[in-house]
N, C-alpha and C positions, 0 to 999 in steps of 0.2 A: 154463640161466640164465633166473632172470625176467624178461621186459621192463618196461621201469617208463618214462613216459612224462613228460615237464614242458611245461606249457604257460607261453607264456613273453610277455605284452604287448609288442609292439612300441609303441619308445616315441620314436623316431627313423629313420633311412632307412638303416642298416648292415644291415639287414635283407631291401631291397626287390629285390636280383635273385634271391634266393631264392623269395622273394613270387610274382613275376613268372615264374618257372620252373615254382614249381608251378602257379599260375593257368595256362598254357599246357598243362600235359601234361593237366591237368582239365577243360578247357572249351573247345568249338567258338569259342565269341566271346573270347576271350582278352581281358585288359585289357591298356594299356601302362604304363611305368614311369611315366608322366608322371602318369596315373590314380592309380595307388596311392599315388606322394608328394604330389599335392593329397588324393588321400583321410587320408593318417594326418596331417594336418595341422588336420585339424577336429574341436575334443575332442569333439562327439557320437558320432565314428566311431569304434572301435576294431576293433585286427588282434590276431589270435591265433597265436602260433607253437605246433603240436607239436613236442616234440624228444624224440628218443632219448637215455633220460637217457646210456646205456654209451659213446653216440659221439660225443653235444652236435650228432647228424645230424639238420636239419630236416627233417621227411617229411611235415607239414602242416601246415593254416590254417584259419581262419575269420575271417570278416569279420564284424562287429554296426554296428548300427548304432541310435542311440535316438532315437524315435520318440515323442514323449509320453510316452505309460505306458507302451509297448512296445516292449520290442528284438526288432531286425529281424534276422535271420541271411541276410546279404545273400549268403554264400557261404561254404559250406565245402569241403574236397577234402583226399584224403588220399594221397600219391603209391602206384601201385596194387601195387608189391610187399608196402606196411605195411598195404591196407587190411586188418579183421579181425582186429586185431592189438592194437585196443585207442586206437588215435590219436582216433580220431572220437568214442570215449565218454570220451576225457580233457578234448577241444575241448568236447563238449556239458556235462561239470561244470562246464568254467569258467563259459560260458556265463549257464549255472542260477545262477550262484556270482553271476556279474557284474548278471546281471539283478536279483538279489537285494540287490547291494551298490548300484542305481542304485535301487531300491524300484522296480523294474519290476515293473505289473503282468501282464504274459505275453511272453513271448520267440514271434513266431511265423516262417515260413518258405513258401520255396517249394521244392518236389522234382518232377524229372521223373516221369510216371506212371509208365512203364517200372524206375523205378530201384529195383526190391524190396529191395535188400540195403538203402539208405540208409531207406526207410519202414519196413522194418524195426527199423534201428536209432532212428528216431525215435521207433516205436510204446513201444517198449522206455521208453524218457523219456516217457513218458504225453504225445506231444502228439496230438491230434486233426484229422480232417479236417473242415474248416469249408466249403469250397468249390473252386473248380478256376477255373481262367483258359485258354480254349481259342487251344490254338494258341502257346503264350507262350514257346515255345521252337525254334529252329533248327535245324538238321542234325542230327539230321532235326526235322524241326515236330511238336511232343507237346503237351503240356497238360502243365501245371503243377497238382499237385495243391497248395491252402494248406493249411498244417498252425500248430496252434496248442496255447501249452503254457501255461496258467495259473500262475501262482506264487503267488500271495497264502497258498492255502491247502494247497498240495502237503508232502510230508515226504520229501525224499529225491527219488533218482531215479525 
């Protein structure tokens, strides 16, 4: 069977202990419920659901956020039995899609330096490294490399 993935706007809080589950299995700093329902409450912020289209099962997220010209990809995660599986390149069309539909002109990000699979998968989306932020991350303490994805004039993934 093929997997086929829907990425799905959260657009209300029916949503948020899912949110809040994955955020937790993904990240040393975890946010709480309280976080994420002031965050989807503020229309520059938006939350992304991945789901499996076969079981309507959420297995990821990303979080954007608009920033002037720039959407911010404040967090993404993909719960780790589905990573590889295509979730993460269904979140980053939207992404490209949504950044496109706000005339953003670049979507950019932060990634642990350690994280090859995820810079991987971003190289892949043509985003580039612009600079590093030392130390910017926790358990363990890494560097954050910034990555940066132009839209104006891209075609495609």
């Amino acid at each position: 069977m093929v997997e086929t993935w829907e990425v799905i706007r959260i657009t209300d809080e029916s949503s948020i202990e899912r949110l809040v589950e994955l955020n937790t299995e993904a990240f040393t700093h975890p946010w709480t419920k309280e976080m994420f329902l002031e965050e989807i409450r503020r229309p520059e912020r938006s939350y992304l659901l991945g789901v499996f289209a076969h079981s309507r099962k959420v297995v990821g997220y990303c979080s954007v956020w608009r920033v002037a010209d720039t959407l911010q990809v404040n967090s993404i995660a993909v719960t780790e039995t589905y990573q590889g599986r295509g979730v993460g390149c269904a979140l980053l069309d939207e992404v490209v899609t949504l950044g496109r539909h706000l005339a953003a002109v670049s979507v950019s990000l932060e990634v642990r330096s350690s994280n090859e699979a995820a810079r991987g998968l971003y190289k892949r989306y043509h985003f580039k490294e612009i600079g590093k932020r030392s130390a910017y991350y926790r358990q363990p303490t890494e560097d954050a490399v910034i990555l940066t994805r132009h839209l104006e004039s891209d075609r495609g993934v």
